[in-house]
Structures are given as structure tokens and as C-alpha cells.
C-alpha positions as CSV (number, residue, x, y, z in Angstrom):
1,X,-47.0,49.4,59.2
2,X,-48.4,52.4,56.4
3,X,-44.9,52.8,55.5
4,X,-44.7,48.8,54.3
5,X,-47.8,48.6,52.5
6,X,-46.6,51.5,50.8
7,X,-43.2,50.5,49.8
8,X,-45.1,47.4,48.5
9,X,-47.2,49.4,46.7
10,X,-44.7,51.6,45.4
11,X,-42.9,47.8,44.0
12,X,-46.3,47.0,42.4
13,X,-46.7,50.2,40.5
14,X,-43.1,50.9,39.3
15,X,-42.9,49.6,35.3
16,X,-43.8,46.6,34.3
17,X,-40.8,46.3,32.4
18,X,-38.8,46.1,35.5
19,X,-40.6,42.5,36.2
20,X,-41.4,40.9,33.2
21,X,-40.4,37.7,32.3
22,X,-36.2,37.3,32.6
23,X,-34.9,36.9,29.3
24,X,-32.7,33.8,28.8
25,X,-29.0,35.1,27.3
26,X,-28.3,32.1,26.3
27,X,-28.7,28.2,27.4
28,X,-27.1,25.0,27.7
29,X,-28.1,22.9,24.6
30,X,-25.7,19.7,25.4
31,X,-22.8,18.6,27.9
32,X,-20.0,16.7,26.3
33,X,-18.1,14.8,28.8
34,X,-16.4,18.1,30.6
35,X,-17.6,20.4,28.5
36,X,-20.9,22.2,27.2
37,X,-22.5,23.5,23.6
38,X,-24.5,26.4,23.9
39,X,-27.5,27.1,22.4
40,X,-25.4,30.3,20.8
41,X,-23.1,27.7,19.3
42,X,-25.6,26.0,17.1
43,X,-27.1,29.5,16.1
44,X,-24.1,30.8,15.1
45,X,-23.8,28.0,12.7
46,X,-27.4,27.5,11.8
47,X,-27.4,31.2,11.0
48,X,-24.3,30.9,8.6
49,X,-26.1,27.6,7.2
50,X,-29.3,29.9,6.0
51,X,-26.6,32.4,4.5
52,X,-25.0,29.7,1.9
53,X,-28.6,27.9,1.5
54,X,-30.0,31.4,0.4
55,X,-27.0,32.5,-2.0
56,X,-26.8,28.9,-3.6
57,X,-30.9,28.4,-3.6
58,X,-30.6,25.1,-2.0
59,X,-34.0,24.0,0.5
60,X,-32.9,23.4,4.6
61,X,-35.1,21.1,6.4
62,X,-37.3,22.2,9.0
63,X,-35.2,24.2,11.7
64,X,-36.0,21.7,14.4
65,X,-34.1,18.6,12.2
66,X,-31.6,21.8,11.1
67,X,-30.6,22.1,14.9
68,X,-30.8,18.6,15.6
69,X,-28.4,17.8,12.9
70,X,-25.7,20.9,13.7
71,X,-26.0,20.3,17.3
72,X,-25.2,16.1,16.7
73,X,-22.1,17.7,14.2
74,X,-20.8,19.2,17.4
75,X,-20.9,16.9,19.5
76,X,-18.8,14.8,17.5
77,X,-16.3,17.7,17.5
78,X,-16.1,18.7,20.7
79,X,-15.6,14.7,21.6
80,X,-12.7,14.2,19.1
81,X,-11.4,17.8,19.7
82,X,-11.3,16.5,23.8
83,X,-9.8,13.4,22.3
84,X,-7.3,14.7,20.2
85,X,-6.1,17.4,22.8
86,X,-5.2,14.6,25.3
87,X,-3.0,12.2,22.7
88,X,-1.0,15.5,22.6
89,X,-2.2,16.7,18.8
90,X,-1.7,20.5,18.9
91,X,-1.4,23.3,15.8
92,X,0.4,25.8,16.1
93,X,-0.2,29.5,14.8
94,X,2.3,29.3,11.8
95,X,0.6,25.8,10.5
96,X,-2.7,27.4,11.0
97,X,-1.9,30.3,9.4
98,X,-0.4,28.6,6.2
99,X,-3.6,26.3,6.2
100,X,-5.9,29.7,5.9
101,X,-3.4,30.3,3.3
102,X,-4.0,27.2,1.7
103,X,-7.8,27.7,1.4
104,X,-7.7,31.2,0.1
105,X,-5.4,30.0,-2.5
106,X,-7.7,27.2,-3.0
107,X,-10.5,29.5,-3.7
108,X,-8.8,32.0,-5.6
109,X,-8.8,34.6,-3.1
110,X,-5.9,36.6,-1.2
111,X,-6.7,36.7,2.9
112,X,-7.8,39.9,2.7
113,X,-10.7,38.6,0.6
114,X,-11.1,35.7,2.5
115,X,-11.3,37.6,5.5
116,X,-14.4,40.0,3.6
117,X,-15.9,36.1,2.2
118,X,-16.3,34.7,5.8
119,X,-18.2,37.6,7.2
120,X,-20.3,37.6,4.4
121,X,-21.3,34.3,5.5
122,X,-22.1,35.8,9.0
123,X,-19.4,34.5,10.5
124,X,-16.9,36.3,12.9
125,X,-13.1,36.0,11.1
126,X,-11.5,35.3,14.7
127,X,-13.5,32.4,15.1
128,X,-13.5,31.2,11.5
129,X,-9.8,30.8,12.7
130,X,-10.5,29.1,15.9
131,X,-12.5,26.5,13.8
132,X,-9.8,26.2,11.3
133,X,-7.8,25.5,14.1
134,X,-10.0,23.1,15.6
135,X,-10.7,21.2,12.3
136,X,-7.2,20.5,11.9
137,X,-6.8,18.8,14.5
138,X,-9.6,16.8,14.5
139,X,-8.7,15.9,11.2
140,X,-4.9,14.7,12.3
141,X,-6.8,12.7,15.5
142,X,-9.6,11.1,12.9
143,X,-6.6,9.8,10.3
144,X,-4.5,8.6,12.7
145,X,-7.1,6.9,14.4
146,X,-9.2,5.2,11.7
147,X,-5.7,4.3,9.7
148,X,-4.3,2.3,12.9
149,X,-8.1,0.2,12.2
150,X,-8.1,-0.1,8.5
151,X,-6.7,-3.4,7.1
152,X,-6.6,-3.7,3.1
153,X,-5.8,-7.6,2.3
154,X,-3.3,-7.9,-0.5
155,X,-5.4,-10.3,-2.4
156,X,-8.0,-7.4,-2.4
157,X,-5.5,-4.9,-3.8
158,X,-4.4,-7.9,-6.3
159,X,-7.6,-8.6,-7.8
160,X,-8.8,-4.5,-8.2
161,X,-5.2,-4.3,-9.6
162,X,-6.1,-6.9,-12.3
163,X,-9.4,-5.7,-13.0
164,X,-8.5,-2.3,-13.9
165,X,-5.4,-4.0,-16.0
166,X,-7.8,-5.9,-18.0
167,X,-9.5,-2.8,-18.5
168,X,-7.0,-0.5,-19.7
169,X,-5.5,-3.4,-21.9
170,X,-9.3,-3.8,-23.7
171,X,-8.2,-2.2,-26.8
172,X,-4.6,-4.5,-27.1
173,X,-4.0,-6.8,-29.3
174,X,-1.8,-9.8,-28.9
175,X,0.0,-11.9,-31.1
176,X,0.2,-15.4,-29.2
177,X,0.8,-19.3,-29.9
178,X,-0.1,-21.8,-27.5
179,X,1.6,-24.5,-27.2
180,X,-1.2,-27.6,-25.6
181,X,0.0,-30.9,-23.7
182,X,-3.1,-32.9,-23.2
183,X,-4.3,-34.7,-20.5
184,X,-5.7,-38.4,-20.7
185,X,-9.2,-38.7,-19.1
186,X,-8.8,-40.3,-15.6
187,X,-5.2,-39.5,-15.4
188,X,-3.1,-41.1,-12.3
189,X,-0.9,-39.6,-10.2
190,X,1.8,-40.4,-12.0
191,X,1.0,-39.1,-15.2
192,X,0.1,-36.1,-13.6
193,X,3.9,-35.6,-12.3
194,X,5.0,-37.0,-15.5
195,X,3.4,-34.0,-17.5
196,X,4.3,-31.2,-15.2
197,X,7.7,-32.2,-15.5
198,X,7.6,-32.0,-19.5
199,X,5.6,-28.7,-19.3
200,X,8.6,-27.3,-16.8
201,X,11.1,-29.1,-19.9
202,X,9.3,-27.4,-22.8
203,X,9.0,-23.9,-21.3
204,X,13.0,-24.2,-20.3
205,X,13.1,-24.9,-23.4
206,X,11.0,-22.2,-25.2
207,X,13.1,-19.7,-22.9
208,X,15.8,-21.1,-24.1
209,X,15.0,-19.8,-27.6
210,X,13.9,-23.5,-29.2
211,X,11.7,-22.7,-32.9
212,X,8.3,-23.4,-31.8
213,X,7.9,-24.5,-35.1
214,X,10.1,-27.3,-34.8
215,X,8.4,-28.4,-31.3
216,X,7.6,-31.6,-32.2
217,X,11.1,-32.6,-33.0
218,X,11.6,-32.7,-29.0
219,X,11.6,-35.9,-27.7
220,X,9.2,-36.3,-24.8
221,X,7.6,-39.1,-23.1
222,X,4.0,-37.9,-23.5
223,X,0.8,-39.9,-24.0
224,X,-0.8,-37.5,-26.3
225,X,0.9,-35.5,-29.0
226,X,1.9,-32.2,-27.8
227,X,-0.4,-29.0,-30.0
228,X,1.2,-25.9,-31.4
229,X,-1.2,-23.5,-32.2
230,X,-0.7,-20.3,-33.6
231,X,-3.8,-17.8,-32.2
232,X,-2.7,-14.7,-34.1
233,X,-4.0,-11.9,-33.0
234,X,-6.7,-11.3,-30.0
235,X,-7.8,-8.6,-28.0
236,X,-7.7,-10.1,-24.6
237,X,-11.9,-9.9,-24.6
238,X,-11.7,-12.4,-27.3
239,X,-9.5,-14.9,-25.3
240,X,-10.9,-17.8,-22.6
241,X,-10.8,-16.0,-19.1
242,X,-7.9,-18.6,-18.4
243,X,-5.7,-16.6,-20.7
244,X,-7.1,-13.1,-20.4
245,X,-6.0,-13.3,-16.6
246,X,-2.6,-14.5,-17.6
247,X,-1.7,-11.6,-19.8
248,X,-2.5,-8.7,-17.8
249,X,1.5,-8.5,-16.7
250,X,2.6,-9.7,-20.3
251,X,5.2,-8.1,-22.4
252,X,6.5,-8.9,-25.9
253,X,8.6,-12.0,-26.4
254,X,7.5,-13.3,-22.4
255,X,6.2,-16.9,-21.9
256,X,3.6,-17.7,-19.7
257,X,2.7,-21.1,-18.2
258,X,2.1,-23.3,-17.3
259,X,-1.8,-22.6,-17.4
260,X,-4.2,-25.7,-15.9
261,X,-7.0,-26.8,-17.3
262,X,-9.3,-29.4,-16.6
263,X,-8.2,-31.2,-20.2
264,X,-4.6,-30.2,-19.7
265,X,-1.6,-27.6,-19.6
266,X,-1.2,-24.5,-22.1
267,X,1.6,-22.5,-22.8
268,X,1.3,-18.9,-24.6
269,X,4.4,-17.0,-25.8
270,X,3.8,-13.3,-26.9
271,X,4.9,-13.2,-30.5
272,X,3.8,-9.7,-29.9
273,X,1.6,-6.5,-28.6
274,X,0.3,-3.2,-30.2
275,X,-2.1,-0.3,-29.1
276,X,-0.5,-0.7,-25.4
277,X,-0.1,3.1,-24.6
278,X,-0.4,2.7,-20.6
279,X,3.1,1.5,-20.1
280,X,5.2,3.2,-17.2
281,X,8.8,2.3,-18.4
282,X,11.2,2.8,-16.2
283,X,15.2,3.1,-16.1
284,X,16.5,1.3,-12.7
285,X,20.2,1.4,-11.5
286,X,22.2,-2.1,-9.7
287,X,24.7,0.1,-7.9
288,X,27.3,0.0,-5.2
289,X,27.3,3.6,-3.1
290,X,29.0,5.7,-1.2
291,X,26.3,8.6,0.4
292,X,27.3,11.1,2.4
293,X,24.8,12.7,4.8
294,X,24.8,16.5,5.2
295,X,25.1,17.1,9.0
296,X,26.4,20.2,11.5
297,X,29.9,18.6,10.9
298,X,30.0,18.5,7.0
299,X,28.0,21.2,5.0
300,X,25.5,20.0,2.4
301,X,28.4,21.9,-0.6
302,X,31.1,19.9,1.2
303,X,29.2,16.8,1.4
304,X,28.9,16.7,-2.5
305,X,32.4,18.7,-3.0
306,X,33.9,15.6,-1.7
307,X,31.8,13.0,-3.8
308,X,33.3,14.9,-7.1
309,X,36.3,14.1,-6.2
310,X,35.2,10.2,-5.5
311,X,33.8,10.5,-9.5
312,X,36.7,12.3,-10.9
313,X,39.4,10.1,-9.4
314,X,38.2,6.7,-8.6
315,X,37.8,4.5,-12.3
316,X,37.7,0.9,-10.6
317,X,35.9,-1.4,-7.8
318,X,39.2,-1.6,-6.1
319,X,40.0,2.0,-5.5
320,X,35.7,2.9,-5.2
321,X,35.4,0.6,-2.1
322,X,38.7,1.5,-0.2
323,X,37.8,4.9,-0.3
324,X,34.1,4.3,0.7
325,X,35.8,2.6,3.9
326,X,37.7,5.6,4.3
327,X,34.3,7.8,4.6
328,X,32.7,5.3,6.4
329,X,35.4,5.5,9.1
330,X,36.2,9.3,8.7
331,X,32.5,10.4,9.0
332,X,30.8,7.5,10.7
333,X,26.9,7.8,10.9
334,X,26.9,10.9,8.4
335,X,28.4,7.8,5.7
336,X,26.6,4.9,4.1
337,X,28.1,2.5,1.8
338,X,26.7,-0.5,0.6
339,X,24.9,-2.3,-2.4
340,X,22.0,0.0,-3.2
341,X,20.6,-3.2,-5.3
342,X,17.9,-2.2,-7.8
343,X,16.9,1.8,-8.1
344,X,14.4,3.7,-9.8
345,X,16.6,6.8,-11.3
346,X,13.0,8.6,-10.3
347,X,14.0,8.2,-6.4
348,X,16.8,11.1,-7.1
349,X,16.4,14.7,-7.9
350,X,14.5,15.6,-11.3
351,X,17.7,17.5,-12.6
352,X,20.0,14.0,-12.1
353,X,17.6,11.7,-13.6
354,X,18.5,12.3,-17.2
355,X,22.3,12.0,-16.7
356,X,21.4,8.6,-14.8
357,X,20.0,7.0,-17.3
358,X,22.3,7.7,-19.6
359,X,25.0,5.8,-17.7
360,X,26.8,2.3,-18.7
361,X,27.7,-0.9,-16.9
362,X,31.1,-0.2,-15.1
363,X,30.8,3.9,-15.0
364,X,30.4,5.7,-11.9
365,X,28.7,8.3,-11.5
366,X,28.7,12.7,-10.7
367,X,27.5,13.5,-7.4
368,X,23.4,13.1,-7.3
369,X,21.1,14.2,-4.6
370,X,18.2,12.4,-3.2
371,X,15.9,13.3,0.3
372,X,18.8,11.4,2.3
373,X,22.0,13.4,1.0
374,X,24.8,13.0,-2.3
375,X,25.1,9.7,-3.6
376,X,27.9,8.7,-6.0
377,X,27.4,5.1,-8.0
378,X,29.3,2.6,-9.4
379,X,27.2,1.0,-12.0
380,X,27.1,-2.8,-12.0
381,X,24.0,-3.2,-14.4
382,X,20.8,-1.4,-16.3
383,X,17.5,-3.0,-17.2
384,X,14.2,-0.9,-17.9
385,X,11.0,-1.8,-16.8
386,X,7.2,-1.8,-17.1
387,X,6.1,-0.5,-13.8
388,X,2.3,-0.1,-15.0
389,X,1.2,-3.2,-12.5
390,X,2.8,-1.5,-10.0
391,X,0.9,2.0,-10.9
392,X,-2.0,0.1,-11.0
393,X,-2.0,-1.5,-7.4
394,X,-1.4,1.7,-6.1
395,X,-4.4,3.4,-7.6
396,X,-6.2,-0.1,-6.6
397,X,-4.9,0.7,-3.1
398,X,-5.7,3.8,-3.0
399,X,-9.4,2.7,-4.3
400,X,-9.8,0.6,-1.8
401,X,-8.7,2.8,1.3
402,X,-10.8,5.5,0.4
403,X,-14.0,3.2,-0.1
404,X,-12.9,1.7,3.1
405,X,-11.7,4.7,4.6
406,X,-15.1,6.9,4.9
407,X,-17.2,3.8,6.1
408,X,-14.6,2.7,9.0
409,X,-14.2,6.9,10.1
410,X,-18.3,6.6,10.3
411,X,-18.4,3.6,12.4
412,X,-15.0,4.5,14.5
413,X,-17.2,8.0,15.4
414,X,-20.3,6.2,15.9
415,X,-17.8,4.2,18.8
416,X,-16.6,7.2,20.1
417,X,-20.1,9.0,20.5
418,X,-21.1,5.8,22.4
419,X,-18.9,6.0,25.1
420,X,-19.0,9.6,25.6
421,X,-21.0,11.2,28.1
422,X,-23.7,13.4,26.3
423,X,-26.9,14.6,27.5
424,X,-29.0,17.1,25.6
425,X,-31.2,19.1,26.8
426,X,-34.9,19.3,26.4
């Protein structure tokens, strides 16, 4: 019995130390789904937060909406990085290792300085990586996802298209005549059809290279005299909105019309243009083909090797398609030949272009390479053209899907924190 209360007594007296309060090593601060954040996690990051904020002079909130906020950022990650894993998205070390690459480049620094940068920043390097890693993928998961939801309407990439047309063509001036068939007040039906029908004659006609001067020599069947008149020239801000839209395409010597009204039908011809500097002109190719596909049969120097001997031998349609066939059946899916239509010269290697656009109607071509192998061309016809419209929808596109893009990732995570499991803990 002595010896019990002493051993109990011995307990009471050894150092407090001993038995005070457990420290906590670290805690649970949220389950994902299968998967925790610790309490270190968000301090790690917090910590690294207070480094950047100090060095740039920039004010954090108070640390309870700091950890609230880093702790909702990884919850987001760790439920697309779960996401991601299961679709299959991996990175390997060598793409990881050329996107740490990438940054330091980026920033001006070799690794080894990025390396001394991140622990500046109070971070450890190995899991800098790690989060490299995991960013990448997240970021492969999040495009793929939110593109397969995005939808851009043509008629929304149309109408940004024209607008930033109009824009660019604000300083141009145009040289125009309109030519005006007038519409009787309260017109029938018929005399409706009957005046499309002339507009449709007298634009033939104007394409047809008629004097507009001597217009009203043509005989028509019109109620109303037809008006010629000659605008000289306008900056398209200076025009009726009715024309200004009608121009944005327009070119020197084009006719446009018919244009409606609710008084009747107009008809412009572009006498002529100056101060348009934003044209994208264009050589394009109509071509037959032969292209032969470098493969583990036929070498990428034999491939072209045999095309030289196509352009140095061959001087006729005849003898270019009977020896296409011969490929075609000689080297079966590692040949194409067919009509390549219209081309841009720009869809070949940079080193080809020039000698491609210095070609004629009937010539056929050296060997040229493109992304899908040698190509040698018979040349059926030439035309150069304005591709600005075209540049323009595809900066209007690309507008759009980034305005578009950054709202439907926000709502597509909002979705995807929904149905997760998450519970934080108090």
C-alpha cells in the first residue's frame, strides 16, 4: 500500500514538463473526398504569401480571411488534381522538367537561380516541383474540361469581327458612286419582284464593266428613274450605317449590293481606297499533288529525292497524273494525290514560300515541305487575297473565348466544389 502512494507521488512530483499540455504536430484543416489538407499545408503557403507581400509592400487581409481564402484555393486543387488523375492526365518528369525550364526562362533566370528564388520565398525546391507538377495537370484537366462547355455562336464572332473592321478602317477613305432605284410608296408585290430583278440586271451589268456614266442608256422597265450618284470620297464614319457595314470586306473596283432601304435599293462600286494599311495579302496556290509521306519504309531524303525527279521530268498533266498513280500504288498510305484546291503558300515551310509564289499557271513545282511530308504541284491557277477579315475573326474569336473562357472555368469549379465532399474543420 506505502509503496503505491509513493509511486503516485513520485508521478506527481517528476517535471511538470513531462505533463503539460500535448502539443498538436499538426491537424486536419479539411477532407476532400478521399483525401485531407493539413493545417501544415495552408501554412506553408500562407507563410510564402507574407514573404512576396513583404518584398513587394502589398497589405494581406487579416490572417483568418488569409487562411480561409488559401485553404478554399486548395480545395479546389486537390478536387481537380483527384479529378484529373482519374481521366488518366499524368506529367511526366521530362515535361515537368522542361516546364521549370520554361519559367526560369520566363523570368530570366538559369535553374540554378530559380532553385536559390524559390527558397527565398520560403518554399522547399522539391516541392515547388511537386506543385509545378500538380498545376500542370490541373491546368490540362480545367482546359479540356471548360473547352468541351464553351460554345461561341458564329454570329457572335461575325459581329466582333465587323466591329473591330469598322474600327481599323476609321481613318480610310473611299471613293464610291451609288447607283439608287427607287421605290414607289405602297409598292405591290409585284413591283417589288419587278425591281429586284432589275437591281440583279444592273449589277450583272456593272460587273460586266457597263460606264456607269452612260447608265441611263439601259433600258429598264422601272417606275422611277434610276439615280447615279457620284459620293466622292468618305471615311466610312461619314457614310449612313447602311453603307458603312457594307464596306468593311470592300476592295478597290468591288460592287456591292444590293443594299435595302425602306425608300429602295442602292448599289456602291469602289472607284477606290487609300490610307488602308491593315491588309493581310496573301498568295494562294489551285494545285493538283502528289505528297509523299515520310514513313519507316521511305526516309524523309528519299521521300523528297523522289519528288525531284517528279519536277525535273514530268512537264504535262498527262505524264504528272500517271506517275502520281504509280506512287499511289507503289507506296499506298505513305502517298496522296489529289486536287489540293485553293492553298495559302504560308501552310509550307518558310524557306519554300518565296519560290511558291513566284510560280505560273501550268509550272510544277521543286519538292516543298509542309507538317504532313514533300509535296510537288502542278499549278492550275494564282489569285492573291485580302485575308484581313479572316485575321480579324480570329482575334474576334479569340476575344470572345477568353471573355467567355474565365467566367465558364469559374462557374464549371464552382460545379465541381458542389458535388464534392468537403468538410472543414472548426
Amino acid at each position: 500500500m506505502m509503496k503505491w502512494k509513493l509511486l503516485i507521488l513520485g508521478v506527481l512530483l517528476m517535471p511538470k514538463m513531462v505533463f503539460s499540455e500535448p502539443k498538436v504536430l499538426d491537424r486536419i484543416a479539411a477532407v476532400v473526398n478521399h483525401n485531407i489538407i493539413l493545417d501544415s499545408d495552408v501554412g506553408s503557403i500562407i507563410r510564402s504569401v507574407k514573404i512576396q507581400a513583404q518584398k513587394s509592400g502589398k497589405n494581406l487581409p487579416h490572417i483568418n480571411i488569409l487562411y480561409s481564402q488559401v485553404l478554399e484555393k486548395l480545395i479546389i486543387d486537390r478536387i481537380l488534381l483527384q479529378k484529373a488523375e482519374e481521366s488518366g492526365i499524368y506529367v511526366n518528369n521530362e515535361q515537368l522538367e522542361e516546364a521549370i525550364l520554361s519559367i526560369a526562362k520566363n523570368n530570366r533566370l538559369n535553374i540554378t537561380q530559380l532553385h536559390n528564388y524559390v527558397e527565398q520565398q520560403g518554399l522547399n525546391y522539391a516541392a515547388y516541383r511537386e506543385q509545378v507538377r500538380q498545376d500542370m495537370i490541373i491546368g490540362a484537366f480545367s482546359n479540356s474540361e471548360v473547352r468541351r462547355r464553351l460554345s461561341i455562336p458564329p454570329q457572335e464572332v461575325d459581329s466582333l469581327a465587323t466591329q473591330i473592321s469598322l474600327q481599323q478602317r476609321s481613318r480610310v477613305n473611299f471613293n464610291l458612286t451609288s447607283i439608287f432605284l427607287p421605290l414607289p410608296v405602297n409598292s405591290t408585290q409585284e413591283q417589288l419582284s419587278n425591281q429586284k430583278k432589275i437591281i440583279q440586271q444592273l449589277i450583272q451589268n456593272i460587273t460586266n464593266g457597263v460606264d456607269l456614266n452612260k447608265i441611263y442608256t439601259l433600258k429598264f422597265n422601272t417606275l422611277q428613274p434610276i439615280q447615279r450618284i457620284d459620293m466622292g470620297w468618305k471615311r466610312i464614319q461619314e457614310l449612313p450605317s447602311l453603307f458603312s457595314q457594307s464596306l468593311v470586306l470592300s476592295h478597290k473596283g468591288d460592287i456591292i449590293g444590293p443594299i435595302n432601304s425602306g425608300t429602295g435599293c442602292y448599289i456602291l462600286k469602289v472607284n477606290d481606297i487609300r490610307g488602308d494599311n491593315n491588309q493581310a495579302l496573301v498568295t494562294e496556290l489551285y494545285a493538283d499533288h502528289i505528297l509523299l509521306k515520310p514513313s519507316v519504309m521511305m526516309s524523309n531524303t528519299e521521300a523528297k529525292k523522289k519528288l525531284l525527279y517528279v519536277s525535273m521530268h514530268v512537264n504535262n498533266k498527262r505524264s504528272f497524273n500517271k506517275i502520281g498513280k504509280k506512287f499511289a500504288k507503289e507506296f499506298g498510305s505513305s502517298c496522296d494525290i489529289n486536287d489540293l484546291g485553293w492553298i495559302s503558300v504560308e501552310k509550307f515551310d518558310l524557306e519554300y514560300r518565296d519560290m511558291l509564289k513566284n510560280l505560273t499557271i501550268g509550272q510544277i513545282s521543286q519538292p516543298v515541305h509542309s507538317i504532313f511530308g514533300w509535296h510537288v504541284m502542278r499549278i492550275l491557277d494564282i489569285r492573291i487575297i485580302d485575308k484581313s477579315y479572316d485575321m480579324q475573326k480570329e482575334k474576334a474569336y479569340r476575344l470572345l473565348f477568353n471573355r467567355k473562357f474565365y467566367q465558364e472555368m469559374k462557374n464549371w469549379m464552382q460545379d465541381e466544389r458542389n458535388s464534392a465532399y468537403v468538410k472543414i474543420s472548426t
